[in-house]
C-alpha positions as CSV (number, residue, x, y, z in Angstrom):
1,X,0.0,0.0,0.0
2,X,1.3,3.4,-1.0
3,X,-0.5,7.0,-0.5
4,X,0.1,9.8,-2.9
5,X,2.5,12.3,-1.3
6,X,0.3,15.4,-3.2
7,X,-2.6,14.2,-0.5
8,X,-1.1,13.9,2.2
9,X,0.6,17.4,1.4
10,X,-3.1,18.7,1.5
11,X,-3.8,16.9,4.4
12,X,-1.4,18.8,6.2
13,X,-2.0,21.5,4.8
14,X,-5.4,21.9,6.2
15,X,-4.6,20.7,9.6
16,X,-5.6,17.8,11.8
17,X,-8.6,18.6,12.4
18,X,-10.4,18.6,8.9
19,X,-7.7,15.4,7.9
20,X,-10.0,13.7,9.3
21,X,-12.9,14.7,7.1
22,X,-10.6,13.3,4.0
23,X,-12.4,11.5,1.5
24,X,-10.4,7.9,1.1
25,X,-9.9,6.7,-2.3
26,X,-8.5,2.8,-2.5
27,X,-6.9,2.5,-6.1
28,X,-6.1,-1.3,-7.1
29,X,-4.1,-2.5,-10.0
30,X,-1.1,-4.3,-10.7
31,X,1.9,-3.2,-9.1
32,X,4.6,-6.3,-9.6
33,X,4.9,-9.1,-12.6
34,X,5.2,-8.3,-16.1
35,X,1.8,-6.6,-16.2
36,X,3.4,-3.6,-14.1
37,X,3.5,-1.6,-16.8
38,X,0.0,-1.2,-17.3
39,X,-0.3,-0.1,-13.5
40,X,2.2,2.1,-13.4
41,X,0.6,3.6,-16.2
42,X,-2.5,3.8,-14.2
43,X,-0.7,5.2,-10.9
44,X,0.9,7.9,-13.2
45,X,-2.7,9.2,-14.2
46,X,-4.3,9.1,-10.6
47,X,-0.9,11.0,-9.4
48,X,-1.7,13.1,-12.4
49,X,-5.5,13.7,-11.2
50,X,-4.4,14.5,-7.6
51,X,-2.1,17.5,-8.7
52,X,-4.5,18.9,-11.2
53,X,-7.3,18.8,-8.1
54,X,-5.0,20.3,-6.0
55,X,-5.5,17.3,-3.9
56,X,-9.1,18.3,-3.2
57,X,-12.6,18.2,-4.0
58,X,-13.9,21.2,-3.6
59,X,-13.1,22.1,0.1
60,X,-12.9,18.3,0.9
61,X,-9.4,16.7,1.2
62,X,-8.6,13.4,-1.0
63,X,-6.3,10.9,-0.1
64,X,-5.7,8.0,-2.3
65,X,-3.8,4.8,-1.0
66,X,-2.7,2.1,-4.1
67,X,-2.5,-1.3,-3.8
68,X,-1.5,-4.2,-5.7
69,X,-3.3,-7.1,-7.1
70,X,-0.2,-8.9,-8.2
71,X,-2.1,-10.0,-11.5
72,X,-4.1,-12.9,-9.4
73,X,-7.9,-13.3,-8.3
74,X,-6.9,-14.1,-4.9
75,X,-4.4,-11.3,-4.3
76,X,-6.5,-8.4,-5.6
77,X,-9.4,-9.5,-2.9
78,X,-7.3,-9.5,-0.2
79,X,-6.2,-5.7,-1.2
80,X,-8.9,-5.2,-1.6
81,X,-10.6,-6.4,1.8
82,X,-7.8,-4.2,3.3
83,X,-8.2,-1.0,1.8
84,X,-11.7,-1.7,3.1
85,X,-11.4,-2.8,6.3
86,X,-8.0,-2.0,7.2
87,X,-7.7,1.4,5.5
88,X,-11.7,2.7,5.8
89,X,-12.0,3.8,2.3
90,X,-15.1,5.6,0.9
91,X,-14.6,4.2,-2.9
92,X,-12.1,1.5,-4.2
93,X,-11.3,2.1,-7.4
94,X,-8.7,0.7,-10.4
95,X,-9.2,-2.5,-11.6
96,X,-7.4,-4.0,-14.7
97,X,-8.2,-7.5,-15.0
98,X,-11.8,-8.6,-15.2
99,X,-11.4,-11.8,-13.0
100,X,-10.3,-9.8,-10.5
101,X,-12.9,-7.2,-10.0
102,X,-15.7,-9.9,-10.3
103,X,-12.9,-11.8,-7.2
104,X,-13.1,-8.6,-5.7
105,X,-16.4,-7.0,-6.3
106,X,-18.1,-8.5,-3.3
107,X,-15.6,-7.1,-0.8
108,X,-16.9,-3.4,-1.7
109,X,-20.1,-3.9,-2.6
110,X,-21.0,-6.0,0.6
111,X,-19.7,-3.3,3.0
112,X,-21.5,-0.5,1.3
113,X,-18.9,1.4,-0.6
114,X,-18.7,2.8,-3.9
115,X,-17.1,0.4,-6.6
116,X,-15.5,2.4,-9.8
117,X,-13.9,0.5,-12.5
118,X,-11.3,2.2,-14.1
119,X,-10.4,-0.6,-16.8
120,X,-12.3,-4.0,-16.4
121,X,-15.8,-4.4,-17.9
122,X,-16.9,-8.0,-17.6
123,X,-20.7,-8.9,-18.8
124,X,-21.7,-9.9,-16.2
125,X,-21.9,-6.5,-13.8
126,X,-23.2,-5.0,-16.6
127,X,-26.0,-7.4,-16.6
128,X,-27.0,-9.7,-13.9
129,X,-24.7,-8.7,-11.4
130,X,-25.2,-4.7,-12.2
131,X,-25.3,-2.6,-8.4
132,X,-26.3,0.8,-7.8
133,X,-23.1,1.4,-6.0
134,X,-21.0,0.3,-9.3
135,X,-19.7,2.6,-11.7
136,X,-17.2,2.4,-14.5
137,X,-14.9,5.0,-16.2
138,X,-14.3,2.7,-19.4
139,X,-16.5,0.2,-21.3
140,X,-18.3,-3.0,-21.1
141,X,-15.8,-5.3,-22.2
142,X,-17.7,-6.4,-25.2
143,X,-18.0,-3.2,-26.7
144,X,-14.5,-2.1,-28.1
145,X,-14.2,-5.5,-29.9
146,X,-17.9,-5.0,-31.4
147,X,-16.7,-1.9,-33.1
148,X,-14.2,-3.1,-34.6
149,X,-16.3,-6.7,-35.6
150,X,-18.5,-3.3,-37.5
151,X,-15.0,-1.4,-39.0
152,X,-14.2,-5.4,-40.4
153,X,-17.7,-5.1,-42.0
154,X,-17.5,-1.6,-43.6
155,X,-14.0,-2.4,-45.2
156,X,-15.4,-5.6,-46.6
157,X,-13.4,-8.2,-44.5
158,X,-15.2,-11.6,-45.0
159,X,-12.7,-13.7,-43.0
160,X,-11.0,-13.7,-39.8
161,X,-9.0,-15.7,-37.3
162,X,-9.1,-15.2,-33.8
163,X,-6.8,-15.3,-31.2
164,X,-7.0,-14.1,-27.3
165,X,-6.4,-15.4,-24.2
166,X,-8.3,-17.9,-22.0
167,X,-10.1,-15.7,-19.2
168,X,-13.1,-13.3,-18.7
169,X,-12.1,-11.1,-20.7
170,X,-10.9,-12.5,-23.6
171,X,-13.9,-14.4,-23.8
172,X,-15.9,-11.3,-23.6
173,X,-13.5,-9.7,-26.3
174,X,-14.1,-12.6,-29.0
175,X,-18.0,-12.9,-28.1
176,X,-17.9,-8.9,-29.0
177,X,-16.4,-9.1,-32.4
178,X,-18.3,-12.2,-33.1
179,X,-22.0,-10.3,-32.5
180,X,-21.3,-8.0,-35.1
181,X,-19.2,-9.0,-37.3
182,X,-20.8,-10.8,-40.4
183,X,-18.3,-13.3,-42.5
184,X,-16.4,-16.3,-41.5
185,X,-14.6,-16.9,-38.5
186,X,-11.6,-19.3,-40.5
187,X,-10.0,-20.7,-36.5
188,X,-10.1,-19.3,-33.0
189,X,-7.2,-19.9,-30.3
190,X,-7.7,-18.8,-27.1
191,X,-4.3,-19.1,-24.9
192,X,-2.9,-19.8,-21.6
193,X,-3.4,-16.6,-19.0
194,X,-2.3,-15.6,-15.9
195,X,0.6,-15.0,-13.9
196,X,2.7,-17.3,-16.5
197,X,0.8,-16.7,-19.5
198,X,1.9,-17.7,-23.1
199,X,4.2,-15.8,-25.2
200,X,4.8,-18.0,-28.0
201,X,2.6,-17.9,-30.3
202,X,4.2,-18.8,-33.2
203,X,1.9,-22.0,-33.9
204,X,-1.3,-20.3,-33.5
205,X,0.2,-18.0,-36.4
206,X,1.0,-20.5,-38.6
207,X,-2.4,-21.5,-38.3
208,X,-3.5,-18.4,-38.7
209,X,-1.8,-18.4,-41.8
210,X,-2.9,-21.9,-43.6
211,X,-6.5,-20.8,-42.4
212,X,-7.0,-18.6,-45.6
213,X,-8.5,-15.2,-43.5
214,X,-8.2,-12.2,-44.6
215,X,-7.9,-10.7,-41.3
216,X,-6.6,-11.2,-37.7
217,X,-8.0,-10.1,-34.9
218,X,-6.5,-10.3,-31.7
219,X,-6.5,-9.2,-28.0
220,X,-3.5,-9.0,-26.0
221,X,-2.8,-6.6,-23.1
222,X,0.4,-5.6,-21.7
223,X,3.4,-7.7,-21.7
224,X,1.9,-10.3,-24.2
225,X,0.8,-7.7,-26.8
226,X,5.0,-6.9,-27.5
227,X,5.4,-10.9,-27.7
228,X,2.4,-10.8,-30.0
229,X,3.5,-7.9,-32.3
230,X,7.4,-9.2,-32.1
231,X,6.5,-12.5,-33.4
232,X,3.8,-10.9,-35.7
233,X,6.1,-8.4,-37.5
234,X,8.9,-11.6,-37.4
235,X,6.5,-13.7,-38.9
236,X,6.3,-11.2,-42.1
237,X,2.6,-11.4,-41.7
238,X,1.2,-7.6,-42.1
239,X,1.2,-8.0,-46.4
240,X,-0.6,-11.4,-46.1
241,X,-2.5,-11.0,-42.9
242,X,-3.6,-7.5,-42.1
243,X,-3.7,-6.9,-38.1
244,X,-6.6,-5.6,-36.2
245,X,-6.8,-5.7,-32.6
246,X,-8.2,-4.4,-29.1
247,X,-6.4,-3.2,-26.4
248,X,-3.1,-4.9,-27.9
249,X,-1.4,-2.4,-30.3
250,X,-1.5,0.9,-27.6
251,X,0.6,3.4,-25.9
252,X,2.1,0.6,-23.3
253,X,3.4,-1.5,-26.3
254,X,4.4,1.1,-28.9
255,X,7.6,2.3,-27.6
256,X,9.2,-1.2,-27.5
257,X,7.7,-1.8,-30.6
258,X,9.5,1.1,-32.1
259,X,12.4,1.1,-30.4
260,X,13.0,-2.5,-31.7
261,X,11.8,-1.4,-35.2
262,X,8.7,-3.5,-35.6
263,X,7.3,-1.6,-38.3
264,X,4.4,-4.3,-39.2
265,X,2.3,-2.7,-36.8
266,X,2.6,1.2,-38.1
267,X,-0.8,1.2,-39.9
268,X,-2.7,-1.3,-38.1
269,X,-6.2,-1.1,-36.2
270,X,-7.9,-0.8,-33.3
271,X,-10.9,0.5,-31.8
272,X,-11.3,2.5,-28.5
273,X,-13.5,5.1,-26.9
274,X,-10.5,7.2,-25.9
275,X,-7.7,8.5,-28.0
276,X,-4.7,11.2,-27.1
277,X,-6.1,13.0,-30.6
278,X,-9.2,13.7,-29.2
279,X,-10.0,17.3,-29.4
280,X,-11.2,18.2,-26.0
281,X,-9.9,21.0,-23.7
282,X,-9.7,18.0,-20.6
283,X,-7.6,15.6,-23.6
284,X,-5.2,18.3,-24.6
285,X,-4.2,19.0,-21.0
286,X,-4.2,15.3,-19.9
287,X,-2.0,14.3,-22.7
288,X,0.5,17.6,-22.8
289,X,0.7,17.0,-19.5
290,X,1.6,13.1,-19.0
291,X,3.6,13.6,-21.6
292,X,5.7,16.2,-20.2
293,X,6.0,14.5,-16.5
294,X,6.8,11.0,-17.5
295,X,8.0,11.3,-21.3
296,X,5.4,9.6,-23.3
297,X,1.9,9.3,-24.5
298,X,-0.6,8.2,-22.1
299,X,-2.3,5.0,-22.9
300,X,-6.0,4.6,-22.1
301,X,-5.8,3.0,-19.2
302,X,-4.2,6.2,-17.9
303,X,-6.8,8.0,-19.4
304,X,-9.6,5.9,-17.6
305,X,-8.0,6.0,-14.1
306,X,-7.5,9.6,-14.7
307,X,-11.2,9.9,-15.4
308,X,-12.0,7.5,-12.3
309,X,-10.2,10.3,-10.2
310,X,-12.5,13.3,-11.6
311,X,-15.8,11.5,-11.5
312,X,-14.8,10.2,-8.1
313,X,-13.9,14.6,-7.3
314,X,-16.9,15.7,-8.9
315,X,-19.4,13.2,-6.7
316,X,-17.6,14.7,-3.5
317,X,-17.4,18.2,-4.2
318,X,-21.2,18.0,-5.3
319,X,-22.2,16.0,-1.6
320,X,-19.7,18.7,0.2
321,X,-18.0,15.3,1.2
322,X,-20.6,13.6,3.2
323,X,-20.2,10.3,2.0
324,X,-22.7,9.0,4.7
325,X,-25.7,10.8,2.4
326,X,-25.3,7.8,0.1
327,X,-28.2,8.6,-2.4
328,X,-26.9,12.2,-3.2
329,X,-23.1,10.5,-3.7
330,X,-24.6,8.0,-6.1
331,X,-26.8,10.4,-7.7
332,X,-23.6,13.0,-7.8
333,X,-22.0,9.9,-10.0
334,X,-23.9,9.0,-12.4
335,X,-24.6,12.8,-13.4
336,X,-21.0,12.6,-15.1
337,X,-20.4,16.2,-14.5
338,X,-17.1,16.7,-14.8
339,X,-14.6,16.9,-17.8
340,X,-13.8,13.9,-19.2
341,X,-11.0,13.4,-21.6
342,X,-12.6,11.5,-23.8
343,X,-15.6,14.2,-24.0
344,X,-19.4,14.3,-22.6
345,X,-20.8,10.8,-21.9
346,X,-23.8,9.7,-20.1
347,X,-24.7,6.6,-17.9
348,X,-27.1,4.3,-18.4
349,X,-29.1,1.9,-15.9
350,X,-26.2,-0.5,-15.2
351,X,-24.0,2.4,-14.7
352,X,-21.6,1.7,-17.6
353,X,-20.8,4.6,-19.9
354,X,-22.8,5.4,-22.7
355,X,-20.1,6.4,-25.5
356,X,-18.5,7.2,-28.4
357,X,-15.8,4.3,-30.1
358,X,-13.5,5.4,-33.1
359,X,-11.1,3.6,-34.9
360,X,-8.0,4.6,-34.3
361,X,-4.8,4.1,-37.0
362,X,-1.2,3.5,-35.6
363,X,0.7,6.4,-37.0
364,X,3.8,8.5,-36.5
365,X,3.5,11.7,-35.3
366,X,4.9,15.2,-36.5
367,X,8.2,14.0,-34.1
368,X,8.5,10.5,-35.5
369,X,7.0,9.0,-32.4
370,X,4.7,6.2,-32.7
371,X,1.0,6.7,-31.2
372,X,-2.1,6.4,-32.8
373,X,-4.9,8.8,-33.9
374,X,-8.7,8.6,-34.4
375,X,-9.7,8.2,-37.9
376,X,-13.4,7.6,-38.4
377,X,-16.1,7.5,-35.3
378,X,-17.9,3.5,-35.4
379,X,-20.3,4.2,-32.4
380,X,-22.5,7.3,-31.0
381,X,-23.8,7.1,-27.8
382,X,-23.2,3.2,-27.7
383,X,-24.8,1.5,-25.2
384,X,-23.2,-2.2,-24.4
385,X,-25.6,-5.1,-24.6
386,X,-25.8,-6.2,-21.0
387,X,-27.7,-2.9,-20.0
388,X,-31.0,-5.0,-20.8
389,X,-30.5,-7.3,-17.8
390,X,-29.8,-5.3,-15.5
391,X,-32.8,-4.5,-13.0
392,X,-31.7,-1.3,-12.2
393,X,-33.1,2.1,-13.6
């Protein structure tokens, strides 16, 4: 566990007596293994948030403590249960890994504190297992790949193969470019996860080669999406099998992937709801600054914690921090009314965003850096598919 120094700062600041009154934010996400990078990426943003707040919402102090989930079910609930129990927060947000919020979701939910998902969107809190006190910053899981199953349509694509790995959210990823897209799936592989996931891929691409698709579509985050693309690029396969992917080909892979030359992937694919392109007054300052304090492009995960920070502000400044009037907090929440990098959204009834997705092009930009930038808009106002079964209002 870790606490950001800019709210403790405040803290002091303010004196011991209102310290007291501080509204507790628990961040989870992953800390150690190879997946760090995506957390740190995370951490970066909320540290990011903090300054730009000032370290308060409103008159009401914020004080954020992180904690890891070391990229297992298990670990991330017991972080989770002690930012609760142990630490008193009033939210506990973060999340990258859908396994682990569903491991985890209980922990919050149960002890009547506000859950926000800052990454992780599996079906079923959308649907079935949707509560008021649940809120996400990003997307229902299935939608980014259903957007792209729609850009594979409008280009005229009438094969695929499919590879992603074995979990929550890779099945969610592969159901969501399957319900819209409307050729052939040619072969579907769907790899080893976890703490010692597969990196060698290099059978399922020779497969994906015999199988006669015109496309691949993949979905591999953090430290297997540079395996991926290395072996991808190796494999000489952007000519014969163009790329597109979800949450693979991003901000957290491209620098290796430049810095070793993999130039198969300049080009390629992807769909997202956020991009650093994005011309909103909240983007351009988000973006200049990450880039400026820690040297590169933000990737969206940063942009979604960063979000989870300002939606989490705006809920307390509107209440005046009284987290015990739980109605006006939730209310305060799902009114959105703050500034979101990726522009105005709304909620809907299972509290998951209600969005614009764009396809998004990897590119190099006017200083030879690779990044991506939005090139057509798929969805308005996309609602995912879930919101249906969920009895909420």
């Amino acid at each position: 566990m870790k606490k950001t120094t800019l709210a403790l700062a405040a803290l002091l600041a303010i004196g011991t007596a209102q310290a007291a009154d501080a509204v507790k934010i628990g961040f989870v996400t992953t800390m150690t293994t190879g997946a760090a990078v995506i957390g740190k990426d995370m951490e970066n943003a909320v540290n990011l948030a903090m300054e730009h707040l000032g370290g308060k919402a409103g008159n009401t102090p914020l004080e954020v403590i992180f904690a890891d989930d070391g990229f297992k079910p298990e670990v991330g609930k017991q972080s989770t249960d002690r930012l609760v129990k142990q630490d008193k927060v009033d939210f506990v947000a973060g999340y990258i890994w859908s396994h682990v919020l569903l491991a985890s979701r209980k922990s919050v939910l149960d002890e009547g504190k506000f859950l926000i998902s800052a990454n992780a969107g599996p079906s079923p809190m959308a649907g079935k297992l949707c509560h008021e006190n649940f809120f996400s910053t990003s997307w229902q899981n299935d939608q980014t790949p259903m957007a792209l199953g729609e850009v594979l349509n409008k280009k005229g694509v009438k094969s695929v193969y499919i590879m992603a790995p074995n979990y929550a959210a890779g099945k969610d990823m592969v159901a969501g470019v399957e319900r819209t897209f409307k050729g052939k799936v040619m072969g579907k592989d769907l790899t080893k996860w976890g703490a010692d996931a597969q990196l060698d891929f290099s059978a399922e691409l020779a497969k994906a080669r015999e199988s006669g698709a015109e496309a691949l579509f993949v979905f591999y985050p953090g430290a297997a999406a540079g395996a991926f693309a290395k072996q991808y690029d190796q494999a000489g396969l952007s000519s014969k099998l163009p790329l597109y992917s979800v949450f693979t080909i991003d901000a957290i892979s491209l620098p290796k992937l430049q810095a070793a030359k993999f130039e198969g992937v300049l080009g390629s694919r992807t769909t997202q709801e956020w991009d650093p392109s994005l011309d909103n007054a909240a983007n351009k300052k988000f973006v200049n600054d990450f880039k400026t304090k820690f040297g590169h492009y933000p990737s969206y995960y940063g942009a979604q914690s960063y979000d989870a920070i300002m939606l989490i502000a705006s809920a307390v400044k509107a209440t005046g921090g009284n987290m015990k009037d739980q109605a006006a907090v939730r209310a305060a929440l799902k009114a959105a009314n703050y500034e979101s990098v990726r522009g105005k959204y709304t909620y809907g009834n299972n509290h998951f965003p209600i969005q614009n997705f764009y396809l998004r092009e990897v590119v190099k930009d006017a200083q030879g850096v690779w990044t991506t930038k939005v090139v057509d808009t798929v969805y308005t106002n996309h609602q995912d598919p879930y919101a249906a079964e969920c009895a909420l209002k």
